[in-house]
ZAKEPA-929426 format. One record per residue: residue number from 1; residue in one letter; x, y, z of N, C-alpha, C in turn. Coordinates in steps of 0.1 Angstrom, whole numbers, plus 5000, padded with zeros to 4 digits. Layout:
BEGIN
> NUM,A,X,Y,Z,X,Y,Z,X,Y,Z
...
end
This chain:
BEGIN
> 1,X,8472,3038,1981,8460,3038,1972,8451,3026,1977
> 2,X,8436,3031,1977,8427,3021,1982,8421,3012,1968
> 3,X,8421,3003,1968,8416,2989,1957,8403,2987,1966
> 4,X,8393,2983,1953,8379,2977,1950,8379,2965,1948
> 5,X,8380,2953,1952,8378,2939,1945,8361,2936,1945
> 6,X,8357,2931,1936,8344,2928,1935,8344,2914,1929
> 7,X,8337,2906,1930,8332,2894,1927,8322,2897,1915
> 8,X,8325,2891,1900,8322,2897,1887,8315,2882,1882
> 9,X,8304,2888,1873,8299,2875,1863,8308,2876,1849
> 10,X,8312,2864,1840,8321,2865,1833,8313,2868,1816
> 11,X,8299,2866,1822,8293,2873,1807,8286,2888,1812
> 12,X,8287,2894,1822,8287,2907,1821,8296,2915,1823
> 13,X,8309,2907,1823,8323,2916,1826,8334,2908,1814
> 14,X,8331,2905,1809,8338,2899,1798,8348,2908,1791
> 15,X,8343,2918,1786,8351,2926,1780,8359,2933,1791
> 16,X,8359,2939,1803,8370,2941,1811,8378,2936,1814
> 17,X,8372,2922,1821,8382,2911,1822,8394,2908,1808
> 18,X,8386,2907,1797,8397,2906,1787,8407,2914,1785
> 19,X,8401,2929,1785,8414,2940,1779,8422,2937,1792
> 20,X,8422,2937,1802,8433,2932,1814,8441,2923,1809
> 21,X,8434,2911,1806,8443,2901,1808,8451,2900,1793
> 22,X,8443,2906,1784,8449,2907,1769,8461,2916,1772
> 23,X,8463,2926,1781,8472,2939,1784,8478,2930,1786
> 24,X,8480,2922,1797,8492,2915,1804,8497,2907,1802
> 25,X,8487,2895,1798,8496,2882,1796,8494,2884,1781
> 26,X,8490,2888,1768,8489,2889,1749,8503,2896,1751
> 27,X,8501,2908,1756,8508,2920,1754,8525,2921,1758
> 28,X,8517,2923,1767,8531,2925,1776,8545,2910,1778
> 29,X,8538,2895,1780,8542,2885,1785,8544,2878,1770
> 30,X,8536,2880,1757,8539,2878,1746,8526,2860,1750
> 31,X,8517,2856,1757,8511,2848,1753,8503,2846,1740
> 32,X,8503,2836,1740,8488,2831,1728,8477,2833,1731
> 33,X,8469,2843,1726,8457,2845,1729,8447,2834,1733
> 34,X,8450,2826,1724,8439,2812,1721,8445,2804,1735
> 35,X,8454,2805,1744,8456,2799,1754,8452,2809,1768
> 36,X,8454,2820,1764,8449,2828,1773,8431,2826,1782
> 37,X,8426,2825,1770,8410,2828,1771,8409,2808,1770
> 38,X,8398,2803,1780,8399,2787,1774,8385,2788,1791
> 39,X,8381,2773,1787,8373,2771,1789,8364,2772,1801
> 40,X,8379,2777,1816,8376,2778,1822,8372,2790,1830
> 41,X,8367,2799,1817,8364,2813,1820,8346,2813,1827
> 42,X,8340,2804,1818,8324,2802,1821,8323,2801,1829
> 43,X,8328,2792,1841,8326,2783,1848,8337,2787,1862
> 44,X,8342,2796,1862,8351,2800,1873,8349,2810,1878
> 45,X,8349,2812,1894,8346,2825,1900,8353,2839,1893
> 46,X,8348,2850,1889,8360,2861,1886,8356,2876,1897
> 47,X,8370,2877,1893,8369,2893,1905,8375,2904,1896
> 48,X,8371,2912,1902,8380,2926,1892,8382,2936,1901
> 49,X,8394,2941,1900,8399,2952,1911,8395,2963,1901
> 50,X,8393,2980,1908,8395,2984,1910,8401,2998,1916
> 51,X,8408,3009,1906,8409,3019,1919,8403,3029,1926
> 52,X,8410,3037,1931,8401,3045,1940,8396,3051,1926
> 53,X,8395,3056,1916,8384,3061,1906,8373,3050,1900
> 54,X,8375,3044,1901,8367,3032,1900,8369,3026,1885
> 55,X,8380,3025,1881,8388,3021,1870,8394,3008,1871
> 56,X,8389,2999,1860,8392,2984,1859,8405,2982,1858
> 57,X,8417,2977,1869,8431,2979,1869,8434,2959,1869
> 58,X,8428,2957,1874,8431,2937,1877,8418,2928,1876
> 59,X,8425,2920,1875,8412,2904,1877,8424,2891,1879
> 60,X,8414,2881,1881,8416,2865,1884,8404,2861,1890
> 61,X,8413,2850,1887,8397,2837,1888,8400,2827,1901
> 62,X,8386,2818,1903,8388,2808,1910,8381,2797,1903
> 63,X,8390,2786,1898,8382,2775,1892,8378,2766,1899
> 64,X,8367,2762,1898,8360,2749,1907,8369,2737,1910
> 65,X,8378,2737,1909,8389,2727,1914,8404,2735,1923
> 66,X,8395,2748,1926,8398,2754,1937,8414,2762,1928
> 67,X,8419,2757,1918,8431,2764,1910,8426,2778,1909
> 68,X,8435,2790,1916,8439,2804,1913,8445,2806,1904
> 69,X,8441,2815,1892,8449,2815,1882,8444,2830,1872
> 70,X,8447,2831,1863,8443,2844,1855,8449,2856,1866
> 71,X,8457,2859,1869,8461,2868,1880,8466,2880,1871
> 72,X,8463,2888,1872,8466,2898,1862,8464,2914,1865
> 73,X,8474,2923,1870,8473,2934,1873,8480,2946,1864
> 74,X,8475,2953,1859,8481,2962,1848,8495,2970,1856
> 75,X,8500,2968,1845,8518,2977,1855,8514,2985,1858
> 76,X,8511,3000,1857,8507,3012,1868,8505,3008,1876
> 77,X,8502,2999,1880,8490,2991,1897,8501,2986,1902
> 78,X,8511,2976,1895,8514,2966,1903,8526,2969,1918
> 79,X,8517,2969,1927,8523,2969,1940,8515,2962,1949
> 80,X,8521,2957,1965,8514,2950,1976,8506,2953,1972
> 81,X,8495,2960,1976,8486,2966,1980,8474,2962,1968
> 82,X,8478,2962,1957,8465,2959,1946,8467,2938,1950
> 83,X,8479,2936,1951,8485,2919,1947,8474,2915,1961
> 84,X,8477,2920,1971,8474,2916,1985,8454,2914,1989
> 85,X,8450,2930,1975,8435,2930,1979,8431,2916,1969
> 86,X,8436,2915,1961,8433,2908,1948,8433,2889,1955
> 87,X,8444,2885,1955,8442,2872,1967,8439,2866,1976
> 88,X,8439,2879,1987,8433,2875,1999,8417,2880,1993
> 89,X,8411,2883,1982,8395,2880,1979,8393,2867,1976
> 90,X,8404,2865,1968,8402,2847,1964,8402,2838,1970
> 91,X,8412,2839,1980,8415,2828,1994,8400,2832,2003
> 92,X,8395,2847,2002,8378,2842,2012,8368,2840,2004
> 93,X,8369,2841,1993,8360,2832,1983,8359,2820,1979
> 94,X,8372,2810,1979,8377,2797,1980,8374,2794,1997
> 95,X,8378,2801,2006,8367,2795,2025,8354,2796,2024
> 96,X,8347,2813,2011,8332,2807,2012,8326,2791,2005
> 97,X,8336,2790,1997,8329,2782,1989,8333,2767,1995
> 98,X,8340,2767,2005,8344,2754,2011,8352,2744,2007
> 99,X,8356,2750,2001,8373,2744,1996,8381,2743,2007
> 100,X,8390,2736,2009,8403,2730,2015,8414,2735,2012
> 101,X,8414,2737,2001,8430,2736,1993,8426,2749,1977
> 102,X,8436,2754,1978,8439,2763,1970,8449,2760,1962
> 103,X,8452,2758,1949,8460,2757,1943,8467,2768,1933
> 104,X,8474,2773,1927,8481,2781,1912,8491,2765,1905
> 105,X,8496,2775,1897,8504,2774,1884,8516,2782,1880
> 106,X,8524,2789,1885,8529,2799,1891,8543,2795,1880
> 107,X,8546,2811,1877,8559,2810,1869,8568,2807,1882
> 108,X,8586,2800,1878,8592,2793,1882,8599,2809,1890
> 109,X,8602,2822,1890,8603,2831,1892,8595,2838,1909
> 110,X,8581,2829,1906,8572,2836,1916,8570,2824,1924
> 111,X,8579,2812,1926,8577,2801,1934,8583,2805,1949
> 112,X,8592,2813,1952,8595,2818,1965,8585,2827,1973
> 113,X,8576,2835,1964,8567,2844,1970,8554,2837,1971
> 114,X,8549,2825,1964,8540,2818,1967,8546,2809,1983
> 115,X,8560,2804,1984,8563,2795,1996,8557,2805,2007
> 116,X,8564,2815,2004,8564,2822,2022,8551,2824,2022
> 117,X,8538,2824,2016,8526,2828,2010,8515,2815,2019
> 118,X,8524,2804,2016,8520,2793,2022,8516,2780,2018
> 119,X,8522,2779,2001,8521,2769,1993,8536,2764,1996
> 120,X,8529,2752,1992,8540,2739,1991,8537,2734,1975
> 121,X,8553,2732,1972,8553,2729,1958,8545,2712,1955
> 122,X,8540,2712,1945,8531,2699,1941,8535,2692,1927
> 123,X,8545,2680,1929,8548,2676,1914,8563,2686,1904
> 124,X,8565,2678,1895,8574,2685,1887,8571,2695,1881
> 125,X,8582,2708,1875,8580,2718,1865,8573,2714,1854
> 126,X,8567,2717,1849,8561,2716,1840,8556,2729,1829
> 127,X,8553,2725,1812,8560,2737,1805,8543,2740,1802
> 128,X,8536,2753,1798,8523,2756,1794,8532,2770,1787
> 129,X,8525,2768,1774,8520,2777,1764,8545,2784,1764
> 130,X,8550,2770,1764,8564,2773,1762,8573,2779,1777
> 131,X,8566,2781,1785,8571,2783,1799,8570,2773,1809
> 132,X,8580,2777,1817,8582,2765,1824,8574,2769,1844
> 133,X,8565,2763,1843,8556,2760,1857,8553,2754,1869
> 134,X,8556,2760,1881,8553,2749,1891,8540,2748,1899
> 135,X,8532,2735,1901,8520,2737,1908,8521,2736,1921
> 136,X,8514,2744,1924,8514,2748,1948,8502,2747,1950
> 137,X,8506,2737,1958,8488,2736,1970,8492,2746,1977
> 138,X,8481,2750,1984,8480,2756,1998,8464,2752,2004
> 139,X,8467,2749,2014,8453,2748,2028,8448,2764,2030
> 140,X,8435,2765,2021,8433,2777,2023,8431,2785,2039
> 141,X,8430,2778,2046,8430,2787,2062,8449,2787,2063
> 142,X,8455,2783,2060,8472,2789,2062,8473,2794,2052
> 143,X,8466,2803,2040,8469,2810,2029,8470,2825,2036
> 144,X,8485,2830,2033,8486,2846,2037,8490,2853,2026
> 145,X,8482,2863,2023,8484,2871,2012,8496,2882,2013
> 146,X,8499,2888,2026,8511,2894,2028,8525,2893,2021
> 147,X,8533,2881,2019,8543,2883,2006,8536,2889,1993
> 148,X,8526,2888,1986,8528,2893,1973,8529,2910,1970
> 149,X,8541,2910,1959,8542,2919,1957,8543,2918,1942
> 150,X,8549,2917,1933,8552,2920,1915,8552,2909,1911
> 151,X,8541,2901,1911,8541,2888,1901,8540,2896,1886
> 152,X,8546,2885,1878,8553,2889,1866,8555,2901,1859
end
């Protein structure tokens, strides 16, 4: 299947962006809404996949401190192929914008598929919204999108 990533404003796609990430991380992953949605929605690059019908399936962001995060693909989708268009937009959106370094937040689950990916772990586990998390740099020019496949 062929994927759409587009580069999205977050007050004209707002409501897309949300029912995604409300599916995935409210829904499905059991977060707090009130920690889901936060401040750095205004203010951060957002993208939105979709599929070959042109159906809103994913989103994530890039925050001005270069952190990848909001990653969010509805289960019907989740395979390489949506994971792979979805990050490697972020990693050439984080080279347009002249960033160095790329960072996540990454459940302690998906820290092997970020290594081979090209992050290096940064600091101790640490717990957000009752889960336990590790932060990874990566040098966005050694960032390879190729390992991802089923984050959470």
């Amino acid at each position: 299947m062929n994927y759409h990533v587009d580069r999205v404003s977050w007050q004209k796609t707002q409501g897309q962006l949300r029912q995604i990430r409300e599916r995935v991380f409210v829904y499905e992953l059991h977060l707090p809404k009130e920690v889901e949605f936060d401040q750095h929605d205004k203010t951060a690059e957002h993208v939105l996949v979709r599929d070959e019908n042109q159906c809103p399936i994913g989103t994530g962001r890039l925050c001005c401190d270069g952190l990848i995060s909001r990653i969010a693909i509805i289960r019907s989708h989740r395979n390489r192929e949506a994971y792979q268009s979805l990050i490697g937009f972020l990693s050439i959106l984080a080279e347009q914008k002249g960033y160095e370094n790329v960072f996540v937040q990454c459940i302690l689950d998906e820290v092997p598929t970020f290594l081979k990916s090209g992050f290096s772990k940064q600091g101790s586990v640490f717990m957000e919204a009752g889960i336990p998390r590790q932060r990874m740099k990566c040098p966005v020019k050694e960032m390879n999108s190729e390992p991802f496949t089923m984050l959470h």
